[in-house]
N, CA, C and O atoms as a MOPAC input file, in Angstrom:
PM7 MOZYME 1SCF
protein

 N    -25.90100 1   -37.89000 1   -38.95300 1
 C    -24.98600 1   -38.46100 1   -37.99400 1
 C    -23.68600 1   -38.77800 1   -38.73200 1
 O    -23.73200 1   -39.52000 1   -39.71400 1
 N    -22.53800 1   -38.26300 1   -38.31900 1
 C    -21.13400 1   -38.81100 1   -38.56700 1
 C    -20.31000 1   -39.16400 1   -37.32700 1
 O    -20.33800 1   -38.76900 1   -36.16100 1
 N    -19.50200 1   -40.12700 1   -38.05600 1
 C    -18.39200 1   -40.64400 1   -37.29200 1
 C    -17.28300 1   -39.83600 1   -37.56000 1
 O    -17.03000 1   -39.36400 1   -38.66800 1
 N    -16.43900 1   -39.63200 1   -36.26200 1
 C    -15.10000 1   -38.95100 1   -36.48100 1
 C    -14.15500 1   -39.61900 1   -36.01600 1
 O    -14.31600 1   -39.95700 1   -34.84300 1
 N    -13.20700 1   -39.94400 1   -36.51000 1
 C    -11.78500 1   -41.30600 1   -36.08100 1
 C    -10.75600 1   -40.20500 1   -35.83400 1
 O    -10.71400 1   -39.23200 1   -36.58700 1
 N     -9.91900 1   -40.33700 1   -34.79000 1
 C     -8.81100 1   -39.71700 1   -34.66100 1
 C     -7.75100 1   -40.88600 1   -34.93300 1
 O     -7.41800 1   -41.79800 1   -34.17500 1
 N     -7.28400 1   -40.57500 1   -36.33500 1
 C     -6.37400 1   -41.60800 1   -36.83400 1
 C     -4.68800 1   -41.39100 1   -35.88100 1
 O     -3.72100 1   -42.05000 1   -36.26400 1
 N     -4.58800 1   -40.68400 1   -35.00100 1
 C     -3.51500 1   -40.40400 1   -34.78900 1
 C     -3.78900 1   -41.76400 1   -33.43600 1
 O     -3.03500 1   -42.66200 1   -33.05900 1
 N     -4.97100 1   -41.44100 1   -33.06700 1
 C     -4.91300 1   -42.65800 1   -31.36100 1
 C     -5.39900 1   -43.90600 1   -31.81700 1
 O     -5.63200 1   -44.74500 1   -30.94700 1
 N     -5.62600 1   -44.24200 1   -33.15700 1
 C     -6.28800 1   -45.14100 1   -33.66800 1
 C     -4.72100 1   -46.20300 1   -33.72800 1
 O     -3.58000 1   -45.80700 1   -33.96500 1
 N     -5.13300 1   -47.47000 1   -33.45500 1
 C     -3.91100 1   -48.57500 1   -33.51300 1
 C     -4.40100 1   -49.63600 1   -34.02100 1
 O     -4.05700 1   -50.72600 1   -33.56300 1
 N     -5.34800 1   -49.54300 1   -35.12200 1
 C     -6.04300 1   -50.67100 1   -35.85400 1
 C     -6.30400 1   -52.02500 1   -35.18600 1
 O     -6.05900 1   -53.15300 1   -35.61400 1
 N     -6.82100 1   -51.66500 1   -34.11800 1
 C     -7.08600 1   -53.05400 1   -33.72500 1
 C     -8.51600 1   -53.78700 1   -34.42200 1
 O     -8.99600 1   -54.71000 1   -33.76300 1
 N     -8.96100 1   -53.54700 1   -35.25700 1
 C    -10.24400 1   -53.86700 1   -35.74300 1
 C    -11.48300 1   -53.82500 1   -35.04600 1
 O    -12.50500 1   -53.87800 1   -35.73000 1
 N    -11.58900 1   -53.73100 1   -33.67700 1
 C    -12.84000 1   -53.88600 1   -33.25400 1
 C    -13.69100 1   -52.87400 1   -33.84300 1
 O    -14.80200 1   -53.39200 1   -33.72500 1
 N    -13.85300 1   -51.81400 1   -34.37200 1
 C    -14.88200 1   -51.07400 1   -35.13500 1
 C    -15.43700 1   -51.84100 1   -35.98100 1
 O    -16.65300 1   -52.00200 1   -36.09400 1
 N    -14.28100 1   -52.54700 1   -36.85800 1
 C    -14.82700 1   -53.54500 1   -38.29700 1
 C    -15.47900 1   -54.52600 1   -37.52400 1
 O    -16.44400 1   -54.75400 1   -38.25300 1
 N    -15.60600 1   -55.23300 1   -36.58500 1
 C    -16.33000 1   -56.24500 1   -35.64400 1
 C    -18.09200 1   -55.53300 1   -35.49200 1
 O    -19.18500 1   -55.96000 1   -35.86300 1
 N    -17.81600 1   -54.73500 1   -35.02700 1
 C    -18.93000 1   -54.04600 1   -34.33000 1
 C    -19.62100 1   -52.98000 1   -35.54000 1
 O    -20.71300 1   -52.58700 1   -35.12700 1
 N    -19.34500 1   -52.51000 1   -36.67200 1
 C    -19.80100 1   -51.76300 1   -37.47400 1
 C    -18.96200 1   -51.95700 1   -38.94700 1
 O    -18.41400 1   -51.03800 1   -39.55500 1
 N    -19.00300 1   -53.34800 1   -39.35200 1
 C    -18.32100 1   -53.45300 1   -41.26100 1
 C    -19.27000 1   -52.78000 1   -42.30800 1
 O    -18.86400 1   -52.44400 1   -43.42100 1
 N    -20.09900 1   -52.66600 1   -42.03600 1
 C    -21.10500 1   -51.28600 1   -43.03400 1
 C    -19.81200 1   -50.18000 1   -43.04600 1
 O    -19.30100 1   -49.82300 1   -44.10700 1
 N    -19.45000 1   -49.79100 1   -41.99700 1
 C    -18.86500 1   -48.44100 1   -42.34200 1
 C    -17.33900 1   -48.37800 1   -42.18500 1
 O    -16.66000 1   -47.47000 1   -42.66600 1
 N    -16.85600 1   -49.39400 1   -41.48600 1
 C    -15.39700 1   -49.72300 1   -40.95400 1
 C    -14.98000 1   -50.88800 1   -41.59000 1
 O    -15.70400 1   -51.88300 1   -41.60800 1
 N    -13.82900 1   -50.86000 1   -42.13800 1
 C    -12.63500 1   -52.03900 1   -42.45700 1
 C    -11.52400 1   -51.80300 1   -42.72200 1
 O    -11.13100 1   -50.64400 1   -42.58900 1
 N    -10.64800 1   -52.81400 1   -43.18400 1
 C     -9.26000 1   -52.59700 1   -43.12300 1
 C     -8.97000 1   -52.78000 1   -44.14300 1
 O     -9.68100 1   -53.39200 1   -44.94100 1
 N     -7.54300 1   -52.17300 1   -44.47300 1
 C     -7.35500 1   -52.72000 1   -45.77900 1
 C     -6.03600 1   -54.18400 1   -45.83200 1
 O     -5.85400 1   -54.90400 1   -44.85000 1
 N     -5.37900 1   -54.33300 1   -46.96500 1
 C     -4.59500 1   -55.48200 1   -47.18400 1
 C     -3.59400 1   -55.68700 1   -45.92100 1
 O     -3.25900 1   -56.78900 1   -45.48400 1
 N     -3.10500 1   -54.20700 1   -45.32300 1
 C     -2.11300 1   -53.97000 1   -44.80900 1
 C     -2.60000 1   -54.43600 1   -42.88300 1
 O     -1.75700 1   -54.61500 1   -42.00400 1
 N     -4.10800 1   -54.53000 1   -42.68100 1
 C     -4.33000 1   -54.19600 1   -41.85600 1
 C     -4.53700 1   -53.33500 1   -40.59700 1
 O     -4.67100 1   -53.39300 1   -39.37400 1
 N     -4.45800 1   -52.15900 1   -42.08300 1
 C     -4.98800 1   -50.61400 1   -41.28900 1
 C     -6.17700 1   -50.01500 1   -41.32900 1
 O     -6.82400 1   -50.52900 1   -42.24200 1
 N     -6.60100 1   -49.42900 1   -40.95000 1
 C     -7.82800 1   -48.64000 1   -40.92200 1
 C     -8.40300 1   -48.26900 1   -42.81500 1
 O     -7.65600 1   -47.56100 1   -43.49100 1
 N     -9.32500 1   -48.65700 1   -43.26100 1
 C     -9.08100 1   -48.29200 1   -44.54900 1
 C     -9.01700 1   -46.59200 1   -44.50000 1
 O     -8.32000 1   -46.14100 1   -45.40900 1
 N     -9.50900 1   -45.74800 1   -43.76400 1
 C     -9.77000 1   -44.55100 1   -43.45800 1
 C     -7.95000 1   -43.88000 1   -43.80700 1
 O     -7.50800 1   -42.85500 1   -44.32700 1
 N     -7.72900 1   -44.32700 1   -43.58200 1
 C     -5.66700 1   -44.07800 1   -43.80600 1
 C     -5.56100 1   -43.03500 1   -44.81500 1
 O     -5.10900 1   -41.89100 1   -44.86100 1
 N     -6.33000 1   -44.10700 1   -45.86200 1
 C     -6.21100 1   -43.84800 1   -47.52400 1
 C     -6.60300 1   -42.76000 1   -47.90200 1
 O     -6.23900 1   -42.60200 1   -49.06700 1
 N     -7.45600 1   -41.46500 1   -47.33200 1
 C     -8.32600 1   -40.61000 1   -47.57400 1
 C     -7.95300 1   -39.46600 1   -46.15400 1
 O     -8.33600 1   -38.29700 1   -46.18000 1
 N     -7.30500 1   -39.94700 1   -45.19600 1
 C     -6.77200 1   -38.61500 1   -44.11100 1
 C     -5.60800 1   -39.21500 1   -43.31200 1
 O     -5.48900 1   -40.43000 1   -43.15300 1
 N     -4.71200 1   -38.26000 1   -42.79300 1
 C     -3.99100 1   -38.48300 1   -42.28300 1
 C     -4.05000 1   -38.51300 1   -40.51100 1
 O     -3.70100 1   -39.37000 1   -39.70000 1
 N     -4.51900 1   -37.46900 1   -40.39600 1
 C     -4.85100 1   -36.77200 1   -38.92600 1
 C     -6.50000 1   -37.44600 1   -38.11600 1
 O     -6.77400 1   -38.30800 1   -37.28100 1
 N     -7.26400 1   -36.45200 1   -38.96000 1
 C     -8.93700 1   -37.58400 1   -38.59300 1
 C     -9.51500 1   -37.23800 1   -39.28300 1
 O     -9.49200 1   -36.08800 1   -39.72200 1
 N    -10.70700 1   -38.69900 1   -39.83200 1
 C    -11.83200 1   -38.79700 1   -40.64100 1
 C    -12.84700 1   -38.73900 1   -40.40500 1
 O    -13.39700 1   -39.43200 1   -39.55000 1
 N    -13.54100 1   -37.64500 1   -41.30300 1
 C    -15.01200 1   -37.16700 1   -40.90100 1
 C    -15.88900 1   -37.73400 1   -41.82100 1
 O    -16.22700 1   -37.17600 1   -42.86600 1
 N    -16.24100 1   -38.76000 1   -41.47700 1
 C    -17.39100 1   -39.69000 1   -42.52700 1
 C    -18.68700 1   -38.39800 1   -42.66600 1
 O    -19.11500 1   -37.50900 1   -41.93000 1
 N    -19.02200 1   -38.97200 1   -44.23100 1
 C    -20.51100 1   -37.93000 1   -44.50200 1
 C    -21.25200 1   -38.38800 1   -44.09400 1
 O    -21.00200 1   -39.28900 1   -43.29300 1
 N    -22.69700 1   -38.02200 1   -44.41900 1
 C    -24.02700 1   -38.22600 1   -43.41200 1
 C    -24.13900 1   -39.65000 1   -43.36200 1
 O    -23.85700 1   -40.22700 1   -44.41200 1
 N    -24.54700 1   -40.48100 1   -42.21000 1
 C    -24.21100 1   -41.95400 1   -41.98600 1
 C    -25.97700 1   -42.08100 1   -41.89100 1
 O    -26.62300 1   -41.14300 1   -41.42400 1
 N    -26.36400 1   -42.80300 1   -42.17400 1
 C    -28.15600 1   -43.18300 1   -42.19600 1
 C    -28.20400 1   -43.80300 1   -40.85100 1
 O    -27.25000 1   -44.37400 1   -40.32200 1
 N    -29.58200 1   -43.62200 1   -40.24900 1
 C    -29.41300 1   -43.60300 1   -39.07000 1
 C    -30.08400 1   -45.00400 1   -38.63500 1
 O    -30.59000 1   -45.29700 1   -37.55200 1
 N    -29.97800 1   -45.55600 1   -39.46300 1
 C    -30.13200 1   -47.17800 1   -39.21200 1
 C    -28.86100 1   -48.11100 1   -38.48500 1
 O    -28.94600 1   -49.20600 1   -37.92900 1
 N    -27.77700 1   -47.32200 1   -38.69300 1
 C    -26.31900 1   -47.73800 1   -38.70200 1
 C    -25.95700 1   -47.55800 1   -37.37600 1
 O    -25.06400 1   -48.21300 1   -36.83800 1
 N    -27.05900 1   -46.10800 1   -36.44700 1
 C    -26.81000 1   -45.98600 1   -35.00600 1
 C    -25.96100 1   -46.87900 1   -34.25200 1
 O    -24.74500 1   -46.75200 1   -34.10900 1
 N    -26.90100 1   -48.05000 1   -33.64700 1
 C    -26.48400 1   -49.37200 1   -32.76000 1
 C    -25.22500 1   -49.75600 1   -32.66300 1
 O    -24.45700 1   -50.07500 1   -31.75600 1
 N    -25.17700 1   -49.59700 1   -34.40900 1
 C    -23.46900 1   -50.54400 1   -34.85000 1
 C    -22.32300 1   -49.55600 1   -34.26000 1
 O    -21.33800 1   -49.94600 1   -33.63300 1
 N    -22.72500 1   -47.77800 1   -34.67100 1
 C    -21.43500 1   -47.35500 1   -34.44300 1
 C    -21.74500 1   -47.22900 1   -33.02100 1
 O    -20.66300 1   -47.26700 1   -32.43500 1
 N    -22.36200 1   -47.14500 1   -32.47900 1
 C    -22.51700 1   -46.76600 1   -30.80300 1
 C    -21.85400 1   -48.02800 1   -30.10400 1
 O    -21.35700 1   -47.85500 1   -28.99100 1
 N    -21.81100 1   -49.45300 1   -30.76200 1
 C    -20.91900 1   -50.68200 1   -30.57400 1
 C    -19.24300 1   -50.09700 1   -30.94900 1
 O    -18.27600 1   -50.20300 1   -30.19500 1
 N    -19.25300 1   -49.62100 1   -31.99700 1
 C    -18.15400 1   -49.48600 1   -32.52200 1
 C    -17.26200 1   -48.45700 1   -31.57900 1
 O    -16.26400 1   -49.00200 1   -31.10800 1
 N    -17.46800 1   -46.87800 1   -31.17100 1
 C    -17.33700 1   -46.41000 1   -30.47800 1
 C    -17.19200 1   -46.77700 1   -29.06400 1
 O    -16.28100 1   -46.36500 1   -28.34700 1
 N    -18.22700 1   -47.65100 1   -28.65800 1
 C    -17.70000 1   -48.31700 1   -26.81600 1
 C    -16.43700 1   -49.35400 1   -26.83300 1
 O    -15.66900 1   -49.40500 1   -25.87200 1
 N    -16.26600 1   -50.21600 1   -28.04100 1
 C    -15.15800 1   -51.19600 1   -28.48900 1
 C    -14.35400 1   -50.78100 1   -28.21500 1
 O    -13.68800 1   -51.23300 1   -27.28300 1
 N    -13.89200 1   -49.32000 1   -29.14100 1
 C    -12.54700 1   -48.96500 1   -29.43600 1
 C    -11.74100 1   -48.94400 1   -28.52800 1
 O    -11.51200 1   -47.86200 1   -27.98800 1
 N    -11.12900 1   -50.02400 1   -28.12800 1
 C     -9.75200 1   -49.95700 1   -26.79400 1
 C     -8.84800 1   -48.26800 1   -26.70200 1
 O     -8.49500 1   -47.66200 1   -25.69000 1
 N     -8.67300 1   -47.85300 1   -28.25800 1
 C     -7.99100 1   -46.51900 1   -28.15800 1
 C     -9.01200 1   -45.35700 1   -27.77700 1
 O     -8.57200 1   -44.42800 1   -27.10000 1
 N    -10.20600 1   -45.35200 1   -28.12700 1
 C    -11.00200 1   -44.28100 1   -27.84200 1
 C    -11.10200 1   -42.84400 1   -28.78400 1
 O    -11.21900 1   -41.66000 1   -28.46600 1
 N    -10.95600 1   -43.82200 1   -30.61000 1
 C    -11.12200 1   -42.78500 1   -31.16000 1
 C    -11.44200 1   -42.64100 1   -31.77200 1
 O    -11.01400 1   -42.00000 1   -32.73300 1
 N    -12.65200 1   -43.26900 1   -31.58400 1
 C    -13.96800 1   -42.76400 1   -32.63100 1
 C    -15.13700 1   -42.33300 1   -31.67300 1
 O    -15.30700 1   -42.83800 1   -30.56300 1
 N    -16.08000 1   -41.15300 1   -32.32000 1
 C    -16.97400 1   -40.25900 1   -31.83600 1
 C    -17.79500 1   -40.21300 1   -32.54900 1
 O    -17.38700 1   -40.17100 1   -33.71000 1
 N    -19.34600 1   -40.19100 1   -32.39400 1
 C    -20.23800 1   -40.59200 1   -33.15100 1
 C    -20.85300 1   -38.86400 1   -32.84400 1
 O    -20.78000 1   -38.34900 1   -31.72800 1
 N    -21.37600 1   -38.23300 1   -33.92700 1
 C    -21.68500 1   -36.54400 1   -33.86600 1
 C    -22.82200 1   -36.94800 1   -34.23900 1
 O    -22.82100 1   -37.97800 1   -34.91400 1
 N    -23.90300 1   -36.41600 1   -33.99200 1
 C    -25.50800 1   -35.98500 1   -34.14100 1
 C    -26.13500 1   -37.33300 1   -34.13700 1
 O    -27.35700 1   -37.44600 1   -34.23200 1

C-alpha cells in the first residue's frame, strides 16, 4: 500500500499529520515535509498495512483532496 500526495493541490493544512504522524508531518516552515524530496507528487514506498485506518483518516481529512491511498 502507498500513499500518493499531489503536492501541487496540497495547502498544508496539517490534517494528514492529525490523522496519520507515522507517515505525515511538517517541517519548521510548516509545509508538508514531502516538499523536501518532490516537487509535483509523492509516492511513498510500501506503507505496512497496520497504518491502513490512519491513512484512510488522513485521506477523508484532506480539505484539498490530495492524497490517495493505492493498494
Amino acid at each position: 500500500m502507498k500513499i500518493i500526495v499531489d503536492l501541487n493541490k496540497c495547502s498544508d493544512h496539517g490534517e494528514c499529520v492529525a490523522a496519520a504522524p507515522e507517515v505525515f508531518s511538517l517541517n519548521n516552515r510548516g509545509e508538508l515535509s514531502f516538499r523536501s524530496v518532490a516537487s509535483d507528487t509523492f509516492v511513498s514506498p510500501d506503507l505496512d498495512e497496520s497504518l491502513r485506518n490512519d491513512l484512510l483518516d488522513a485521506v477523508d481529512n484532506c480539505p484539498m483532496q490530495a492524497i490517495d491511498l493505492e493498494g
